[in-house]
VMD Tcl script that draws the C-alpha trace (Angstrom):
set ca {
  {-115.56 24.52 -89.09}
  {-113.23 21.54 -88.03}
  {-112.70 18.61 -89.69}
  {-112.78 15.55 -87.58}
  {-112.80 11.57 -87.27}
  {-116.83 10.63 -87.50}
  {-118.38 7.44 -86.95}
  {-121.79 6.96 -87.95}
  {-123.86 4.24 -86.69}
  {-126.99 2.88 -88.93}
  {-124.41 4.42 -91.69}
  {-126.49 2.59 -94.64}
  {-129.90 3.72 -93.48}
  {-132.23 5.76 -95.31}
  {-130.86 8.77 -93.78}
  {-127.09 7.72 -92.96}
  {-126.22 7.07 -96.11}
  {-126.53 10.78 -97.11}
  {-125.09 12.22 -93.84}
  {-121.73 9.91 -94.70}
  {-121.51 11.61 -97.52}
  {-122.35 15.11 -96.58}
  {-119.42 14.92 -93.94}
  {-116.68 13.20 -96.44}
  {-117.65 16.03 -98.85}
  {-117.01 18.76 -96.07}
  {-113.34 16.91 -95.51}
  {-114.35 14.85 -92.31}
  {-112.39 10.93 -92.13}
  {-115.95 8.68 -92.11}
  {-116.35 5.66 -90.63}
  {-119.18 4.03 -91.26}
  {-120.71 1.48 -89.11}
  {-123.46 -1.26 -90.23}
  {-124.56 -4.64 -90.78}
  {-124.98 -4.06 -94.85}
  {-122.64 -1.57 -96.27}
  {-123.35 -2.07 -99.56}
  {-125.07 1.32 -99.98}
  {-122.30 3.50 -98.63}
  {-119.90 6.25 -100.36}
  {-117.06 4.36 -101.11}
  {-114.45 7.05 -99.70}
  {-115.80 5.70 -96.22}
  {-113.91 3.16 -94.21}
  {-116.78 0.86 -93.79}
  {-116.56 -1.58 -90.37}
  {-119.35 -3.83 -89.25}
  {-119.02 -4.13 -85.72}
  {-121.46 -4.97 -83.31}
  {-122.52 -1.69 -81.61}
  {-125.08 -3.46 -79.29}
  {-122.15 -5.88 -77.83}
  {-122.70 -4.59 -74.31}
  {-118.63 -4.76 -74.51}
  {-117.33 -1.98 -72.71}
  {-114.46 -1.23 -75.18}
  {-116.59 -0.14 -77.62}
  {-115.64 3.12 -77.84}
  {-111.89 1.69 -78.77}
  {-113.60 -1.09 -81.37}
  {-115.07 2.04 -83.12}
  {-111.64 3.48 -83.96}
  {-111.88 5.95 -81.56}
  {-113.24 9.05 -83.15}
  {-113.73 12.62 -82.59}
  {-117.39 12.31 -82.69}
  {-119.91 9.76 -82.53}
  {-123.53 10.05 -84.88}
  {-125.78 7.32 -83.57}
  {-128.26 7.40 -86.08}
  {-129.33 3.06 -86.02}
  {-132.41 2.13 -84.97}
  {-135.15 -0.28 -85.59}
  {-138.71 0.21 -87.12}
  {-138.76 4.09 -87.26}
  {-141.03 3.84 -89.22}
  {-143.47 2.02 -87.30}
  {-144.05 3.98 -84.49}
  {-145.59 1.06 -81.91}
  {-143.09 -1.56 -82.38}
  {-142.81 -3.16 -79.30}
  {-138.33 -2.89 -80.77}
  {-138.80 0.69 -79.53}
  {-138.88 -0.43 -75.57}
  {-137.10 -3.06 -75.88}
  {-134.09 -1.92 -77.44}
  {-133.89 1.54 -75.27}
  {-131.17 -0.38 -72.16}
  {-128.87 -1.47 -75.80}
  {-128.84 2.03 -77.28}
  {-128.42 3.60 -73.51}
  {-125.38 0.96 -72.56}
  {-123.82 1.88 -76.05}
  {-123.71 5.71 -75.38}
  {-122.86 5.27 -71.56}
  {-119.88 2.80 -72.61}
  {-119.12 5.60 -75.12}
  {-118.55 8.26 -72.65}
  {-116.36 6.37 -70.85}
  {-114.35 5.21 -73.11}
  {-113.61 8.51 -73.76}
  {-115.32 10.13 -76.42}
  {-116.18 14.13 -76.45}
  {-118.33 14.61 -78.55}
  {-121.93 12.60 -79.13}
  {-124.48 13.39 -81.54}
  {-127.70 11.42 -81.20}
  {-130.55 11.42 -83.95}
  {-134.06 12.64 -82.51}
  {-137.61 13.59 -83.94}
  {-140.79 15.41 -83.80}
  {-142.42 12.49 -82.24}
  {-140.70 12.99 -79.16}
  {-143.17 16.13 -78.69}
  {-146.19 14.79 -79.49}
  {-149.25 17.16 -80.21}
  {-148.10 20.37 -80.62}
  {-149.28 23.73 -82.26}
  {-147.11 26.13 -83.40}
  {-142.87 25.90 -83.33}
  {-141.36 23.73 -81.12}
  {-137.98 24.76 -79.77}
  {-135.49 22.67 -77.31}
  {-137.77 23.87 -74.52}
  {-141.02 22.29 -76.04}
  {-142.80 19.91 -73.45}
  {-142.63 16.24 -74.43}
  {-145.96 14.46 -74.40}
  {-145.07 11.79 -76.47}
  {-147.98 9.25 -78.16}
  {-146.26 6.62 -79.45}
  {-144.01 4.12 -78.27}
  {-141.09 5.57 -81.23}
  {-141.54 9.08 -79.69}
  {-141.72 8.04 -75.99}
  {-138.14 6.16 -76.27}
  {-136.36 8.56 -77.82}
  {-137.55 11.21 -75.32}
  {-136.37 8.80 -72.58}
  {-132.89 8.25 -74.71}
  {-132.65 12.24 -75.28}
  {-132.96 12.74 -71.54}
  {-130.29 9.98 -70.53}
  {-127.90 10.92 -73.36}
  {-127.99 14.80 -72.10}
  {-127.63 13.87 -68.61}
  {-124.49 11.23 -69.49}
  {-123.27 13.75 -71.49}
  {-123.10 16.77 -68.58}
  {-121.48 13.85 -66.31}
  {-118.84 13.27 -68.83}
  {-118.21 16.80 -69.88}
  {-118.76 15.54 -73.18}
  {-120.62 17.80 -75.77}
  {-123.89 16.59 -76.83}
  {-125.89 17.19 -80.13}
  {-129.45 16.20 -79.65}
  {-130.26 16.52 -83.70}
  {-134.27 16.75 -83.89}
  {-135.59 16.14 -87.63}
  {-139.49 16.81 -88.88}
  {-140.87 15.59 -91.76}
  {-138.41 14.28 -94.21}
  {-138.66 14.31 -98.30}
  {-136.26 13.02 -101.34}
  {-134.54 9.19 -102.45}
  {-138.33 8.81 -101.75}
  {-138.12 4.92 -102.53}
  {-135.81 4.21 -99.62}
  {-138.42 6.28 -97.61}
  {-142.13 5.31 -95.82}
  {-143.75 8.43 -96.26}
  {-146.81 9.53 -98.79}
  {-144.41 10.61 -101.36}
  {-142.86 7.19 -101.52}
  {-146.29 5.97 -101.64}
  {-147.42 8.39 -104.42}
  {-144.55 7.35 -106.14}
  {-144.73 4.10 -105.98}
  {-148.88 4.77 -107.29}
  {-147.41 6.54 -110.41}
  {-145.39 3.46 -111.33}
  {-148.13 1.60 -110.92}
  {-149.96 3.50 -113.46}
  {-152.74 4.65 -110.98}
  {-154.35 8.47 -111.76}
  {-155.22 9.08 -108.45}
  {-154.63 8.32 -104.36}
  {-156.86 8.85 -101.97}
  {-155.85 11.31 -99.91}
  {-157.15 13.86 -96.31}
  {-157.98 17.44 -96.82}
  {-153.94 18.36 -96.77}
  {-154.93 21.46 -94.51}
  {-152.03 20.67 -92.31}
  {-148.68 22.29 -91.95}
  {-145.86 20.71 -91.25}
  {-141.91 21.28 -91.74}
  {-140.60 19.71 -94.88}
  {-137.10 19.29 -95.52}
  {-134.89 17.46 -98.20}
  {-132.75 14.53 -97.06}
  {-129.73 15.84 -98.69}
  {-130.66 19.03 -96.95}
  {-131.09 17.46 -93.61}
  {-127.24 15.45 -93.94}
  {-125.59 19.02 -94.54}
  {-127.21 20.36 -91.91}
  {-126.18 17.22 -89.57}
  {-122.56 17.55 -90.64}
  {-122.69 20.75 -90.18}
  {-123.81 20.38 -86.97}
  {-121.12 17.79 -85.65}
  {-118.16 20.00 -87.24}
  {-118.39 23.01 -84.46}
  {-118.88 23.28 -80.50}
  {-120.33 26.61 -80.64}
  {-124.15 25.26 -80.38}
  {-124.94 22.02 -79.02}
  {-128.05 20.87 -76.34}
  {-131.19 19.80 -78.69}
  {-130.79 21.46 -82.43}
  {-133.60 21.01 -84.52}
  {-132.58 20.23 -88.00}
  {-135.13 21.59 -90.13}
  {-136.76 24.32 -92.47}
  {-138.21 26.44 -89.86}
  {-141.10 27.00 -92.59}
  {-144.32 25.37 -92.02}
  {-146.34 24.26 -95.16}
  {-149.43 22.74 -95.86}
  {-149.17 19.19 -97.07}
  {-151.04 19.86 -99.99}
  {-149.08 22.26 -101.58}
  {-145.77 19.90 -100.59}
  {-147.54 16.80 -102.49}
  {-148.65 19.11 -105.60}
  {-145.32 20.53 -105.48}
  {-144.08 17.07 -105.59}
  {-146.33 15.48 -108.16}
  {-144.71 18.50 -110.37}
  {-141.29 18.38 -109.68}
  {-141.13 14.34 -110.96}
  {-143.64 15.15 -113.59}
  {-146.37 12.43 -112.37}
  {-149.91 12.30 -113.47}
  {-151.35 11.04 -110.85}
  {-153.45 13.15 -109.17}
  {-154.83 13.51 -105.22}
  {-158.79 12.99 -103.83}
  {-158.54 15.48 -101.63}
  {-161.17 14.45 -98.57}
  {-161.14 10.71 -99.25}
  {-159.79 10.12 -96.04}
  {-161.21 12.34 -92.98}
  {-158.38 14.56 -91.17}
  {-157.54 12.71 -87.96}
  {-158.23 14.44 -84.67}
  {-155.24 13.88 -83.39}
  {-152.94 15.36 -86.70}
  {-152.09 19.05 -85.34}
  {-153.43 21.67 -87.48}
  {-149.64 23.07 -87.66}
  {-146.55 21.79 -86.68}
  {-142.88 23.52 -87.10}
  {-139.21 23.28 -86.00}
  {-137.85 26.41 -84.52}
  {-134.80 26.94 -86.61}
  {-132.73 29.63 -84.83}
  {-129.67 27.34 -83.83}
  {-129.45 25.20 -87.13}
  {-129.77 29.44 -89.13}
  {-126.62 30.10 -86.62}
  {-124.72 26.68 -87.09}
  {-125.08 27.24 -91.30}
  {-124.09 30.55 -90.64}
}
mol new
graphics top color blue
foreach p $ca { graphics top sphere $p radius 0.5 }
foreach p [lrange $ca 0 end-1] q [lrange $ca 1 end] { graphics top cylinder $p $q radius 0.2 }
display resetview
């Protein structure tokens, strides 16, 4: 593993915040770039500048560092903001100014939802069929950052996460709703079948694995940062409910499964197994 000079955009985000800290503990220099940086590990040199400038020194304004993590972005967690569009020629003119200003090495973050319905593992050879407008521009930003990247001869870390789990509050999902039901003082949520499987994985578990990732050269091209374990969301919410001790308890069938939901759904996890060695 080397230790190198990160910056991390959308450093203060839900899951920044944790990957700053996973690559100070490993040794790395941090920088850590946002508009609030009040959230941050404080062993991070925190700068606010303006990533979205269109200023073609960017790459120099950054402090140029070994590696780049673009991890901002607006409304991921409402997957047909119009934002998704319209910001896609900002985050493309950031990464191309990047390149050449010299950078090597460019990790972008990715997701699930560039796949769209899928059954079974997806690996970095999965069609994209993306059904949403979140999924459809970060396919279009994977494929222009990979192909930037080969005309550069910079490496490229296409980092795909699944479903993340943990500092549930600062999260969107159903366990930040469920927890936010238990303080409420409700005893139960109404809730599908939970037949599904999907890939679970612990923030905290997910920023190891993304520092991990950005300290070698061995594997790069689309790495899917994830469990490799598919699990019904039912057991993950009971397992949940028990781990924090909450009363409240799930109506299973309340809400129909939705035709669309894929009956499983998993990240093939052969290069992030390799990568943690």
């Amino acid at each position: 593993m080397k230790r190198r000079t990160v910056l991390v955009t959308g450093a203060n985000g839900y899951i920044g915040r944790h990957v700053v800290k996973a690559l100070l503990d490993m040794g790395n220099r941090v920088i850590a770039d946002d508009l609030v940086l009040d959230g941050i590990d404080e062993r991070a040199e925190k700068i606010s500048v303006p990533i979205f400038s269109g200023d073609k020194n960017i790459y120099e304004q950054l402090g140029s560092p070994d590696v780049v993590i673009h991890m901002a972005w607006r409304n991921g967690f409402v997957h047909n903001a119009d934002s998704h569009i319209e910001d896609l020629p900002l985050h493309y003119n950031f990464i191309k100014n990047l390149l050449e200003g010299g950078l090597k090495h460019i990790a972008v973050m990715g997701t699930m939802h560039e796949i769209g319905y899928w059954e079974g593992a997806i690996d970095e050879n999965t069609p994209a069929n993306p059904g949403s407008l979140y999924g459809m521009s970060k396919n279009v930003l994977r494929q222009i950052t990979l192909q930037l990247a080969k005309e550069h001869e910079a490496i490229c870390y296409w980092i795909r996460a699944y479903y993340i789990l943990g500092d549930d509050i600062k999260s969107h999902s159903i366990f930040t709703k469920i927890a936010q039901m238990e303080k409420e003082g409700k005893e139960t949520f109404p809730f599908t079948s939970g037949k599904n499987k999907y890939d679970f994985i612990h923030v905290t578990q997910l920023a190891d694995q993304i520092a991990h990732v950005v300290n070698q050269d061995e594997v790069d091209g689309i790495i899917n940062c994830c469990s490799g374990n598919p699990i019904s969301l039912a057991d993950k919410v009971e397992e949940y409910i028990k781990e924090n001790h909450y009363r409240i308890r799930p109506q299973y069938g309340a809400f129909p499964d939705r035709p669309y939901d894929s009956p499983g759904v998993w990240g093939d996890a052969q290069k992030i197994k390799k990568i943690m060695g």
